[in-house]
N, C-alpha and C positions, 0 to 999 in steps of 0.2 A: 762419421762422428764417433768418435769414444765413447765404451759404455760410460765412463764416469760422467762425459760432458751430457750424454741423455737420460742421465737417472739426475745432474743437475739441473737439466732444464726442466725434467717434469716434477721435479719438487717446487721450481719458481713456478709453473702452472698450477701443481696445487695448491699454493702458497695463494697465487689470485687468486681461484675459483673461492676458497676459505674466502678472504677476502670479498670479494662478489657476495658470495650469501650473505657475510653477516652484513655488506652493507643493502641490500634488500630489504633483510628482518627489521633495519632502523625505518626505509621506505616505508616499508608499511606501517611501522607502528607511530609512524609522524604522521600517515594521513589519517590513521582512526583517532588517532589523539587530536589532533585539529582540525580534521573533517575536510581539510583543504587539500588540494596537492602541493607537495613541498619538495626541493631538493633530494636528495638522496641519505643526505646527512646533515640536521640543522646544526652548524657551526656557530660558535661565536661572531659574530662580524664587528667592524670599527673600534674600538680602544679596546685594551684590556683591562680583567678588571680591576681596582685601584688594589695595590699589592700587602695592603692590608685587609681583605676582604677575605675570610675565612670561608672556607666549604669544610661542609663536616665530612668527615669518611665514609658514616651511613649515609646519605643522600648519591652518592658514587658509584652505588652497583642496586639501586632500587629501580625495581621493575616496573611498566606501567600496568595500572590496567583502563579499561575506558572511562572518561570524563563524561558526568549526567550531561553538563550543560556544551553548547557548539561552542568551541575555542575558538574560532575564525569570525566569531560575532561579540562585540563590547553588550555587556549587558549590567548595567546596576546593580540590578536584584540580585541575580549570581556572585555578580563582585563581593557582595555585603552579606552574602548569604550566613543567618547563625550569626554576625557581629552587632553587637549592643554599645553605642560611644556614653561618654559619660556626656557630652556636648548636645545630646540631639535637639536642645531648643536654638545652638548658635549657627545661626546663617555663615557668620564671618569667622575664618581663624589663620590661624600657621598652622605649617607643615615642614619638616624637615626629617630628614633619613639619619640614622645613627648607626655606625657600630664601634664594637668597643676603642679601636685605635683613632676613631674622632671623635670618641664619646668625652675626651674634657672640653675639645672645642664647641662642641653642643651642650655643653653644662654650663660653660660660660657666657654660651649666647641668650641661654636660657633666664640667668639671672643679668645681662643687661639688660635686656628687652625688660623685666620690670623695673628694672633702674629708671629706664628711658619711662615710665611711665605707661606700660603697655600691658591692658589687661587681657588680651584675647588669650580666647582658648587655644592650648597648645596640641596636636596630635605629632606624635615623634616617630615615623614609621620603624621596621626594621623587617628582615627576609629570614625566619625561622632562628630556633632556639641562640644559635652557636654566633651569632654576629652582635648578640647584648646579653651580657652574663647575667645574672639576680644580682648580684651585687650593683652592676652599674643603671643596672633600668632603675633599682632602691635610689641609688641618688640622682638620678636624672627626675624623678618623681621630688626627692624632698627638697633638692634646690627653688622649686619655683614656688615663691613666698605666697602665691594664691593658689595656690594648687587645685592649678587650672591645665594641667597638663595629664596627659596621657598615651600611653603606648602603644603601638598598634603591630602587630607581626603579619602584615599583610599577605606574604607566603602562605602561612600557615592558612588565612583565614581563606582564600582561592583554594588553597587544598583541600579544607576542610565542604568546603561546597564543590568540591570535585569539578575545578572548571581547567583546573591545570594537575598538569604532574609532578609526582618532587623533583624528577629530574629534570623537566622543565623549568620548575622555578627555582633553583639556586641558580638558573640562569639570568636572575635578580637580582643575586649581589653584587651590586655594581653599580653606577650612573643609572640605570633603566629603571631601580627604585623610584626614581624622582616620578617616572611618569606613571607605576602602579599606584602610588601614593595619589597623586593628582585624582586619578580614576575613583579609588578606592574611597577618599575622605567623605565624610559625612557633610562635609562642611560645603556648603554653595560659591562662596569668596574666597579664591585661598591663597592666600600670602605663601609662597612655595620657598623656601630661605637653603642656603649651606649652612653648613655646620661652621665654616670658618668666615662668615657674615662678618665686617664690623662693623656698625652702627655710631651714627655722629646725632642725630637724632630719632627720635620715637618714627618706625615706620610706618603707623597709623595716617601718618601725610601721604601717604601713596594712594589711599583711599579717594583722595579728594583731588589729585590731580586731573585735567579736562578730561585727557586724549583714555583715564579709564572709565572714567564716568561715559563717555561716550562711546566706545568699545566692549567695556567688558574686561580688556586687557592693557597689559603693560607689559612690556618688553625692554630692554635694553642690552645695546650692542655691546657687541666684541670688538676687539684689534682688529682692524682690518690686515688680514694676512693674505698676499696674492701669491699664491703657492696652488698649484694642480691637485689641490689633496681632497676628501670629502665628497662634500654635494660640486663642487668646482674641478672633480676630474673631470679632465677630456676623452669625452671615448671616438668621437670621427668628426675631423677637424674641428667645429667651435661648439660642441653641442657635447653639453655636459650632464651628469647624472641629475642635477636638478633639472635641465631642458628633459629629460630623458622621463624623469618623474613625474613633470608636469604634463608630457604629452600622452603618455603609456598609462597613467594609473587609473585603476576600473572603478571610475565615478560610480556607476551604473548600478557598482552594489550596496553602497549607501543611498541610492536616488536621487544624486545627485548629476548635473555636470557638469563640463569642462570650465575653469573659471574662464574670465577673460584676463587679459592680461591689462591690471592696472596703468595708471601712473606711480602708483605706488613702485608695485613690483618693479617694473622696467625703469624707473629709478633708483633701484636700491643696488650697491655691489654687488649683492648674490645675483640677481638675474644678469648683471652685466660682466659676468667672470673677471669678477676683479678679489674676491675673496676668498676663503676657505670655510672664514668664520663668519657669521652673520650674529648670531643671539649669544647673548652669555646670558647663561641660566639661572646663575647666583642668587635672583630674585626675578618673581616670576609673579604677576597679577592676572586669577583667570576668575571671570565671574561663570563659573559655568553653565549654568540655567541660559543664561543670554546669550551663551556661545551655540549652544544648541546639542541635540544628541548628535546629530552626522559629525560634529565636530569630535567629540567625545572618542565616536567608533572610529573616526580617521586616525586621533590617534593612538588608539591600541592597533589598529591595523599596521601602521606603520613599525610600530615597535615589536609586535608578535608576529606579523608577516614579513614585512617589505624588507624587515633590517635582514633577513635569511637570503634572500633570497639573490640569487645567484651575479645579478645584475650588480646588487649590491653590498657583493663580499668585502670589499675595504671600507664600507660603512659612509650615511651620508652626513656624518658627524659626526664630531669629539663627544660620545656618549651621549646623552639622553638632549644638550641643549637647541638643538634646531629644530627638534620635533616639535615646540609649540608654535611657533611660526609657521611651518609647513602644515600645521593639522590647520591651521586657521588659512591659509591660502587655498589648500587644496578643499577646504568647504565651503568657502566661498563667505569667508564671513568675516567681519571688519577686523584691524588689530593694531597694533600703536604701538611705536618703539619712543624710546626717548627721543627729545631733540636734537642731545649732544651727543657728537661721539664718545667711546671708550675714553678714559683718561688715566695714569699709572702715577704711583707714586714713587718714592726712590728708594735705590738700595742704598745701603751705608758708604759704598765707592762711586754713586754715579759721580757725583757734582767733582771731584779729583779727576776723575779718568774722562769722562765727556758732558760737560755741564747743561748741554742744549739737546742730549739722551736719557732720558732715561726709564728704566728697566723693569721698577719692581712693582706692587701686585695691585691686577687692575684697581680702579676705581671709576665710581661715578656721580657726577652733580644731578642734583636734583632734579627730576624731568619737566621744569617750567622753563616757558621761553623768555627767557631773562637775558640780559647783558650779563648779569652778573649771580648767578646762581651759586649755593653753598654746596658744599661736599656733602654727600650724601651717606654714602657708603665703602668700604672698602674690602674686596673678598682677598681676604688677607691671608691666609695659611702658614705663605712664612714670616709673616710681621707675630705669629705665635707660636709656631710650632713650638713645643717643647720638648722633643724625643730626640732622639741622637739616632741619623739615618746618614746617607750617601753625601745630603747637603750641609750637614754639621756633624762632621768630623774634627772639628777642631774644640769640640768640646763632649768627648769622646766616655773620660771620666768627670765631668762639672758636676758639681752639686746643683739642688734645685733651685741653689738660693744665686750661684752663681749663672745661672740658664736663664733665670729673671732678670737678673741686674744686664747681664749681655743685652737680653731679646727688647729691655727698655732703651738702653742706649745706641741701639738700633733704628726705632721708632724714625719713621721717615720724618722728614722735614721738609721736602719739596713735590710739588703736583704737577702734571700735565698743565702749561693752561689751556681754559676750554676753546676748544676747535672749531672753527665755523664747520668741519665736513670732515667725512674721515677720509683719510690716505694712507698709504703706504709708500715708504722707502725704498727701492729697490739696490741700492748701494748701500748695504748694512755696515760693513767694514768688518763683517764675521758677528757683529751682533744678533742675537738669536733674536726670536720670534717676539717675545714677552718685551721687547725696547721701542718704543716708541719714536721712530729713527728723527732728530734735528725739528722736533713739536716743542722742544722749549721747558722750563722748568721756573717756575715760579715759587714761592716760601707759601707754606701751608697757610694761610689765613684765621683760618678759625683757633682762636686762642686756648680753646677745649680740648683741642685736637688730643696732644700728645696725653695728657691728665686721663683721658678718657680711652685711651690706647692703653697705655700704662694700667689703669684699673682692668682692664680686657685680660692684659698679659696675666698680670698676680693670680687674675680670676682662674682662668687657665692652669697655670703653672700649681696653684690648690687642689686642683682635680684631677691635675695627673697625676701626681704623686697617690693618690687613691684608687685610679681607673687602673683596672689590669688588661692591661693591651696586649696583642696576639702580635706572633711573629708572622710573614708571609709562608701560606700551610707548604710543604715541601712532597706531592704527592700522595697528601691525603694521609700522612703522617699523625695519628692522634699523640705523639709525645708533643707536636709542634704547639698544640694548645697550652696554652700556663695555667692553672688553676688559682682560683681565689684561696690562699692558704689565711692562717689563723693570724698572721703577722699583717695582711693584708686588709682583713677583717677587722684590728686593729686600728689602723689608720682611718676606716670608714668612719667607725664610732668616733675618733679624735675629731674627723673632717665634721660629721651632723654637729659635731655639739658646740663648733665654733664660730 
């Protein structure tokens, strides 16, 4: 061998061993930090995070030191540790996650919901300083006419009771919000909502359907999608990370064991590998109390342990929504999906291109067993977006007055009709995921509909023009952030006083 080729390769050996150590020092300082044994390097796993979701640059290179409280145990007290709600007489409320680039879709959700007649206290979570500017928490605060809402930085408040690390928890900005918030809220009943919700009525009726009243919970499906992805990868012939989860996971350390295997279960798509998706998350009914603590600790387990963990590097779900379903399966405690399956409404080309498809953004009827049930809800994001991204390029420079008049004449017109069961299409004809392959299309019914879209949009399209939204951070870049300037400050004062 040549001297050059042996002084190359023992640079590539020093190059591992460097290597090697530093990943060691992460070893260790994952198992003092969660008291658990963990992978070598806790990774990301399952979706990334929504690409508007800023990390600050200080959180990037902060060092740990030990946590008072056991990370690998769900605890209340620590959760809440030092936080005071303005709420603490309300049993019942909302919850929903903000940061600044959904923060007009959550200001407009905010003021329907008292449109719709809805007085519950509001808790808005968020994951430390940099993901809700002062400017936008101010009107996310003065929009709601009862000012019944309030902010919460759950990040901060886990940190502040030292039960996690910072570099831990910006491992929060994300979908996994949904479920620190769940844990975190003061609130016993919690209406768990998106930011891009859109409501046909008050969802105070959710309250009162059977299957929560006798659960505790409500759930409702996704698209059935039969794809190998998620909890429905196959690892050795038919036995998948959900088989895999259910047989493997350590009942033993909540005091629990192994459920049985329902009718439930063993008739739903997910245990019969026929889906990828099972829950959509969009709205979420959990009576907590009645679900129980094991429930609780399953799922922070799942979310602070399981999701690391080597088994399940591609994640057993599109972000945070499967985990309520599974924290209540694997604790053995009752749970309730809607009746109907998923249903979708239309994009502005289905009914031209394929009249008996179509495509755009879920929807669901009300969860009574009806022949004939109304439209409930629609988790709508593009029935409002109002920013100009990869999907609206064609209105690249619009005014805001022209992004309204567009996103109204858009406003679907046609529904799913409802499904005795859900199915999947296997011959799409290149139709992606989000189409509803040959379920049929029917004229929206409710005569509010569009009047009530249309006020959603305006609402919307008023609070962007005000919210100062963050580009996707470019490696921890501090120019990547925009500052609230004086012209901006401007607009806010226009926006309270009108």
């Amino acid at each position: 061998m040549r001297p050059a080729h042996v002084l190359g390769v023992g640079l590539v050996l020093l190059a591992v061993a460097s290597l090697c150590a530093q990943m060691r020092w992460a070893h260790d300082i994952k198992q003092t930090a969660a008291g658990v044994s963990t992978t070598l390097l806790r990774q990301q796993s399952g979706p990334a995070a929504d690409p508007n979701t800023i990390v600050a640059p200080s959180t990037a290179t902060a060092r740990p030191t030990e946590p008072v409280f056991n990370r690998a145990v769900f605890n209340q007290t620590a959760f809440r540790h030092g936080f005071t709600s303005r709420f603490p007489n309300d049993t019942r409320g909302i919850v929903m996650c903000l940061h600044d680039n959904m923060a007009a879709l959550g200001i407009s959700l905010i003021q329907e919901l008292r449109l719709l007649n809805n007085s519950l206290p509001i808790q808005v979570y968020t994951c430390l300083d940099e993901e809700l500017s002062n400017a936008t928490r101010s009107l996310v605060l003065e929009v709601d006419t009862l000012n019944r809402t309030e902010i919460v930085d759950v990040c901060r408040s886990v940190l502040d009771a030292k039960y996690m690390l910072q570099w831990e928890a910006v491992e929060y900005q994300n979908f996994f919000l949904k479920i620190l918030a769940v844990l975190h809220t003061t609130f016993d009943e919690v209406l768990l909502l998106d930011a891009d919700d859109i409501f046909l009525a008050n969802p105070d009726v959710l309250w009162t359907i059977d299957s929560y009243v006798e659960t505790g919970t409500l759930f409702f499906y996704d698209r059935q999608i039969n794809f190998e992805q998620f909890f429905n990868t196959v690892l050795l012939w038919d036995h998948t990370l959900l088989n895999r989860l259910f047989d493997s996971f350590p009942y033993d350390k909540f005091g629990l064991q192994q459920p049985p295997v329902t009718d439930q279960l063993r008739a739903s798509r997910a245990w019969q590998h026929q889906t990828a998706h099972e829950q959509d998350s969009s709205v979420v009914l959990l009576h907590k109390s009645r679900l129980g603590l094991p429930m609780l600790q399953v799922l922070w387990y799942l979310v602070d342990t399981v999701r690391y963990e080597q088994t399940y590097t591609y994640g057993l779900s599109w972000g945070d929504k499967e985990y309520f379903w599974l924290s209540c399966l694997l604790s053995n405690v009752s749970y309730a999906f809607s009746p109907h399956p998923a249903a979708v409404v239309s994009r502005l080309d289905d009914m031209a291109k394929h009249p008996d498809t179509l495509c755009g953004s879920l929807t669901h009827y009300l969860p009574v067993k009806s022949p004939n049930p109304p439209l409930l809800h629609v988790n709508g994001k593009d029935i409002l977006w109002p920013y100009y991204d990869s999907n609206t390029t064609f209105w690249a420079n619009a005014t805001w007055a022209e992004k309204e008049a567009y996103l109204v004449s858009a406003i679907p017109k046609h529904v799913t009709p409802l499904q005795a069961n859900r199915s999947f299409e296997a011959d799409r004809d290149k139709l992606d995921q989000t189409c509803l392959v040959h379920q049929g299309a029917v004229p929206i019914a409710a005569p509010y509909f569009a009047s009530f879209v249309a006020r959603r949009i305006h609402h919307t399209i008023a609070a962007a023009q005000v919210v100062v939204t963050k580009p996707p951070p470019v490696m921890f870049d501090p120019e990547a952030i925009i500052s609230f300037d004086a012209v901006d400050a401007a607009k806010f004062e226009n926006y309270r006083d009108s």
